[in-house]
VEXZAPA-987433 format. One record per residue (C-alpha): x, y, z. Coordinates in steps of 0.25 Angstrom, whole numbers, padded with zeros to 4 digits, always signed. Each point is the difference from the previous one (the first is absolute). Layout:
! residues N
XYZ ...
END
This chain:
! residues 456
-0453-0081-0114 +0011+0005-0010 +0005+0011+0008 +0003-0011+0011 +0007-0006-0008 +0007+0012-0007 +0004+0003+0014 +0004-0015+0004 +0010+0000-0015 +0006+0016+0005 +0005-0006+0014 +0005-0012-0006 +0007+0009-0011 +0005+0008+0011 +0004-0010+0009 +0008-0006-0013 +0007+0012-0002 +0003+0003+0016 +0007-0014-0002 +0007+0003-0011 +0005+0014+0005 +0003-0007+0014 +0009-0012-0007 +0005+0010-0010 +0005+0009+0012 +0006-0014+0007 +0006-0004-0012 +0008+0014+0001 +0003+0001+0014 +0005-0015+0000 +0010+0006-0014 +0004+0011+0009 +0002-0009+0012 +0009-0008-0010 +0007+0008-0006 +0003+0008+0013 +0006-0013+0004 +0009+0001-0011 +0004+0013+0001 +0004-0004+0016 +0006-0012-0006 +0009+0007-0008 +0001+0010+0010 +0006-0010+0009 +0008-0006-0009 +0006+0014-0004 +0003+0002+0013 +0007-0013+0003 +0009+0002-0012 +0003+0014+0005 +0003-0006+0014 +0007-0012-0005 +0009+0010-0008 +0003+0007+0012 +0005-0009+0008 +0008-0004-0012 +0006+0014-0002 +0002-0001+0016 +0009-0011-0001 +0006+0003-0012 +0002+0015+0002 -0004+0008+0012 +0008-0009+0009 +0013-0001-0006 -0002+0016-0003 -0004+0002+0014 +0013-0008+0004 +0009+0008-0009 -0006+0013+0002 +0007-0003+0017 +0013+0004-0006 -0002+0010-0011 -0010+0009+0004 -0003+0005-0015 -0006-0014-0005 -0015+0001-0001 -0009-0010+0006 -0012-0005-0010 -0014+0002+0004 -0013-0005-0002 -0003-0003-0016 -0015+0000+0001 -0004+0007+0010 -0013+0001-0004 -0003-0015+0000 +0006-0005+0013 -0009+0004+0013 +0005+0007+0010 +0002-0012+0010 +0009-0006-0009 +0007+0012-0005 +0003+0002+0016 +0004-0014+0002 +0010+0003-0012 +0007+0010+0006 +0001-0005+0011 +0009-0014-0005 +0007+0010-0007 +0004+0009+0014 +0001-0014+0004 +0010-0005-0009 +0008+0014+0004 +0001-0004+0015 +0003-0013-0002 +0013+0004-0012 +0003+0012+0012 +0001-0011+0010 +0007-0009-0007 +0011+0010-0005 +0003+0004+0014 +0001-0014+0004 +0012-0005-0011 +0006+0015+0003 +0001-0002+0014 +0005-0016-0002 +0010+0008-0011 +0004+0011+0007 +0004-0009+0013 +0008-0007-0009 +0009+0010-0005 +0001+0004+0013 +0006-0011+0006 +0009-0001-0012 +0004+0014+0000 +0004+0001+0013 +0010-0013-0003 +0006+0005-0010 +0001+0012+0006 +0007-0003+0010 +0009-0011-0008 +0004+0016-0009 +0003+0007+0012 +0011-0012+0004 +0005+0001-0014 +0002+0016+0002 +0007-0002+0012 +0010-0011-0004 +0002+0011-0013 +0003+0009+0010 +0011-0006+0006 +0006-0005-0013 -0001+0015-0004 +0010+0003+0012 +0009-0012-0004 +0002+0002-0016 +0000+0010-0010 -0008-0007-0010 -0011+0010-0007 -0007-0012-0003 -0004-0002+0014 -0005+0014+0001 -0009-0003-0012 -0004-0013+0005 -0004+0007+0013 -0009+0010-0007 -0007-0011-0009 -0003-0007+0014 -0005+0015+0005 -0010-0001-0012 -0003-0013+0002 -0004+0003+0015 -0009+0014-0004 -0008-0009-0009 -0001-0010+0012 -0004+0010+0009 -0010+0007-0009 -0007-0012+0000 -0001-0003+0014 -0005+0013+0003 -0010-0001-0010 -0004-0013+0005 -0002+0008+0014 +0013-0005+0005 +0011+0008+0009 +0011+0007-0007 +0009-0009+0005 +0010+0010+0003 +0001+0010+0014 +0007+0013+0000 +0004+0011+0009 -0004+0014-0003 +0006+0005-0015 +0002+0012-0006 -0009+0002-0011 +0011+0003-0010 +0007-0014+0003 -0014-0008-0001 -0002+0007-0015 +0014-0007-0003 -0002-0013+0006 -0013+0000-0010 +0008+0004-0011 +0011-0012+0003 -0011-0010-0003 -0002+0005-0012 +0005-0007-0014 +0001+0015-0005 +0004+0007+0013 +0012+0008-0010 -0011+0008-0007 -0006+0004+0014 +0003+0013+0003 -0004+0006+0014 -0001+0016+0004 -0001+0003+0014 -0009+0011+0003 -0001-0004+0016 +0000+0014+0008 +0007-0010+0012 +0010-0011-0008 -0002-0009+0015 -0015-0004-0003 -0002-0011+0001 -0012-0010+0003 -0002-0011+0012 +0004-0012+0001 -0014-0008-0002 -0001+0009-0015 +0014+0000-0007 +0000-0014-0005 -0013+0001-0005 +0001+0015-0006 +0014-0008-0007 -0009-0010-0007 -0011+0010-0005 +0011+0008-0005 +0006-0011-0007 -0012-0007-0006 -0003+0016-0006 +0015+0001-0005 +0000-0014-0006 -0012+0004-0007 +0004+0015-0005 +0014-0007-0006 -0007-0012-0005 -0010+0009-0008 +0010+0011-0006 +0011+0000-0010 +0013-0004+0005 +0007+0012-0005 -0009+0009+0008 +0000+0003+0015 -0009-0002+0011 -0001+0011+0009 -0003+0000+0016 -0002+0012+0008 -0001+0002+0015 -0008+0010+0006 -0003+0004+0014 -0014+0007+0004 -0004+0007+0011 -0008-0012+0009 -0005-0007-0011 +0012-0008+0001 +0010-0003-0013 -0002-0004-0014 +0007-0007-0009 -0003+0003-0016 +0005-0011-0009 +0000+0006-0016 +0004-0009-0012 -0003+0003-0015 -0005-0012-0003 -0014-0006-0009 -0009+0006+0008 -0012-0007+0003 -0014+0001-0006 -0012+0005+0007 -0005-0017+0005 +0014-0003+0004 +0001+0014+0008 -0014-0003+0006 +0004-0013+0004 +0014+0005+0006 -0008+0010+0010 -0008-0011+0006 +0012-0007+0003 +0007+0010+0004 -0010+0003+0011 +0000-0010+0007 -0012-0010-0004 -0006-0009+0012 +0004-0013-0009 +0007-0003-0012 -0002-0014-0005 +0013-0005-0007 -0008-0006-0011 -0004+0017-0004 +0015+0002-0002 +0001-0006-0015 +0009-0010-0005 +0012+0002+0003 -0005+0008+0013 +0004+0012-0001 +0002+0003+0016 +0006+0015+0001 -0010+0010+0004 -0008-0012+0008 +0011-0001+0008 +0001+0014+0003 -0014+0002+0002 +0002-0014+0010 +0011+0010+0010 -0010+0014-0003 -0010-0008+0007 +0006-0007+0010 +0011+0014+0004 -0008+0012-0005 +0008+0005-0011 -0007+0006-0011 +0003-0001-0014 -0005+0006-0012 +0003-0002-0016 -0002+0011-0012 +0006+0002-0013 +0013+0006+0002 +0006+0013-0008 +0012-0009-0003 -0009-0007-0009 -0002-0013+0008 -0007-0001+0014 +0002+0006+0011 -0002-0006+0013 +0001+0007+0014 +0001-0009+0012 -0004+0008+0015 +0006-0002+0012 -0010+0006+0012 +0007+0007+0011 -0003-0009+0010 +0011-0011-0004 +0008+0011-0003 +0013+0003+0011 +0013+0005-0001 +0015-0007+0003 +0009+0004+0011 +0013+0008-0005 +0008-0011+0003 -0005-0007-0010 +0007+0000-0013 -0007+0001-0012 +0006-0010-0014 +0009+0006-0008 -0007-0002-0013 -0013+0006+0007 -0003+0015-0009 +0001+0013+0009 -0012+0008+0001 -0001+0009-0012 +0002+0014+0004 -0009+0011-0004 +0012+0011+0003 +0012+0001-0007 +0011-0009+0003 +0013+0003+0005 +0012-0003-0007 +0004-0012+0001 +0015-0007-0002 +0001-0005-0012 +0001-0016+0000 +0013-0008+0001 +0005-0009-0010 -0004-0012+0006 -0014+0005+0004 -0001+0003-0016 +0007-0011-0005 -0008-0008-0012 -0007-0012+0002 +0007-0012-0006 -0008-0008-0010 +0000-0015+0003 +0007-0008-0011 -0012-0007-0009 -0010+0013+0000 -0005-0005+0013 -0011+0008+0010 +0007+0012+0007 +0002-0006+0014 -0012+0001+0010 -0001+0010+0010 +0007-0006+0015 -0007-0003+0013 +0001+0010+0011 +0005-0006+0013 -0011+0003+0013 +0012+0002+0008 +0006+0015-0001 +0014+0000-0002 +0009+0010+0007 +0002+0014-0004 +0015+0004-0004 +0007+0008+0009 -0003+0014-0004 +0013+0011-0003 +0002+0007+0013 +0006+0014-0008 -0010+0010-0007 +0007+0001-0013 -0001-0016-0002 -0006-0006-0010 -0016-0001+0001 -0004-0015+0004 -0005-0009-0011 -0013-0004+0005 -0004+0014+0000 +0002+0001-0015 -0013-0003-0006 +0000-0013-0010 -0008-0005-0010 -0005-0016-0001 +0009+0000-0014 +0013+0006+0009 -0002-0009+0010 -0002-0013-0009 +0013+0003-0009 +0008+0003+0013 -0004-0014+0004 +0002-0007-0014 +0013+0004+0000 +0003-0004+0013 -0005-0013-0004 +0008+0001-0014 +0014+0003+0007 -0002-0010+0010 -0002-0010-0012 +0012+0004-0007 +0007+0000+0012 -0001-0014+0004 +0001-0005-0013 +0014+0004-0002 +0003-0002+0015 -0005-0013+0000 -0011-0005+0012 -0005+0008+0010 +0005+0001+0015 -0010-0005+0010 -0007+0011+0005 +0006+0010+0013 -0011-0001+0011 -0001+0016-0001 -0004-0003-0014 -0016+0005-0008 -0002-0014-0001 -0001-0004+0015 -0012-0009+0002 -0004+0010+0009 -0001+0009-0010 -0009-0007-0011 -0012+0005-0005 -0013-0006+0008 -0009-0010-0005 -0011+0005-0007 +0005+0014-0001 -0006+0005-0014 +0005+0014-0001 +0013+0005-0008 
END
């Protein structure tokens, strides 16, 4: 009977202690279960803060830095801060409010540059048009009175109308302005008239045929680039020194024109920036121009796209920038011989020796008067479209050799004129008011310069 009951005491023992090792072995796993809930817990609500931090950081910095970086490429868009605790569904839905937020500024910007754009359009062209009615009442009082002041009030109308008209085009307008076919030479001195420092300007022709000229659909724009790249060169370069422009004629890839100033310079963002202007971007949003805008080189990239010119900017042995501005041969074309060029146009350079030429009479070298006052030297005189009638040529060999055949500087030509101008002042002052014009006189309505025409 006692090992019954020895064996009866063992398997309750036993059975006591496979209880106790069972609720021991509950009691853990419930601890691990609870404490694996906590660590979850904490888990989650680590992710949560990382999440809510996030979305902070996505209202606060990615958007706007996203925005920003739209018009200056260099600003860098913040990422994810912890990456590690956002999942990769949210980290997806993330980007993608951030790609949002950018279609939705891109959108926007191009609706307001549209609606601006439109705007200065139609203002443009109003005033515009009211300029080219000032210029052609100036014209007249041009032919009527010998004031200089009107010949300065006409160029400050001229200025006022290439501002004008740079802004049209870069709004997309028209030039506002038709022409006939022009000589080259004449289209790079109707640029240099609208100039505010078109006396520091100084233009070598190196055209192996002086009579090229461009068409009709392409001079009026050339004239504009031209202008905008002159503006800049004189605008960015002491006033003591001299800004250089060179024509030159090649083979069938049409003609160039290399415009030199010795200038700042420009570091290597700004020349960056200049290229991709220059080369005739797609769009330019106003907005990308700064404050104030500054239009030059998005102009002229406006007219390379729109007319296939092609223009290129470097650094320039002068010191400055040098910026070369190619005509293709295709609107390219040459003038009849009946067509007579301006007389401040420069002659081809010739890469032979010249032949002795008569030395200059005393009017064509006759000093320039100084206005009394210290005032600007006077502006350079518009060409008249229509040619005027060559002088009877001398019918004996030992004559003198004709005038127009001896070669004259734009400085010989300008003092010939200003003292033309300076004598007729003298002589009506002390003769008292002038007779009315003779109808065979220059000033014959019939006779004025045409409206619009921007070329000296």
């Amino acid at each position: 009977m006692g090992w019954i009951v020895a064996v009866i005491a063992a398997a309750a023992a036993l059975a006591a202690a496979v209880r106790a090792q069972n609720a021991a072995r509950a009691e853990r796993i419930a601890a691990a279960r609870a404490e694996l809930a906590e660590r979850q817990a904490k888990a989650a609500e680590a992710r949560t803060a990382a999440l809510t931090e996030e979305i902070r950081q996505l209202a606060r910095e990615r958007i706007p830095a996203a925005a920003l970086a739209l018009s200056h490429p260099t600003a860098k868009v913040p990422g994810l801060r912890e990456a590690a605790e956002v999942d990769g569904g949210s980290a997806r839905l993330l980007t993608e409010a951030v790609q949002a937020a950018r279609t939705a500024v891109v959108e926007e910007r191009g609706r307001v540059d549209a609606a601006a754009r439109a705007a200065m359009r139609g203002t443009s062209a109003k005033i515009q048009s009211l300029l080219n009615q000032s210029q052609q009442l100036l014209h007249e009082l041009q032919h009527e009175y010998d004031d200089p002041r009107i010949l300065q009030l006409d160029f400050r109308n001229e200025l006022a109308l290439r501002r004008t008209q740079a802004t049209a085009v870069l709004c997309d307008a028209w030039p506002g302005l038709a022409r006939q076919n022009s000589p080259l030479v004449e289209i790079v001195l109707g640029a240099q008239s609208r100039v505010a420092g078109y006396e520091r300007v100084k233009v070598a022709n190196h055209l192996r045929d002086e009579r090229l000229a461009l068409v009709a659909r392409a001079a009026e724009p050339l004239a504009i680039a031209l202008a905008e790249l002159l503006a800049n060169a004189t605008a960015y370069s002491h006033p003591d020194t001299d800004v250089q422009v060179t024509l030159q004629q090649s083979g069938g890839r049409g003609a160039f024109l290399v415009v030199d100033d010795a200038g700042i310079g420009m570091d290597d963002d700004a020349l960056d920036r200049a290229r991709v202007l220059l080369a005739g971007p797609p769009e330019v949003l106003l907005t990308e121009l700064g404050d104030p805008p500054q239009t030059g080189f998005a102009v002229v990239g406006r007219l390379v796209l729109q007319y296939g010119f092609n223009c290129h900017i470097e650094a320039s042995p002068f010191g400055g920038m040098r910026t070369i501005l190619r005509v293709p041969a295709h609107l390219l074309t040459v003038m009849e011989e009946d067509r007579s060029l301006s007389a401040l146009a420069p002659k081809p350079v010739q890469t032979h020796a010249a032949p002795t030429v008569p030395a200059p009479t005393e009017q064509e070298t006759a000093p320039v008067p100084q206005p009394a006052g210290g005032q600007a030297p006077a502006l350079p005189s518009r060409r008249r479209r229509a040619p005027r009638p060559a002088p009877a040529r001398a019918a004996s060999a030992g004559a003198a050799p004709d005038r127009e055949q001896v070669p004259r500087t734009p400085e010989q030509a300008g003092a010939s004129w200003a003292a033309l101008q300076q004598g007729t002042l003298n002589g009506r002052s002390l003769a008292g008011p002038p007779p009315a014009p003779a109808p065979d006189d220059h000033d014959h309505p019939d006779d004025r310069d045409d409206q619009g025409d921007d070329q000296t």
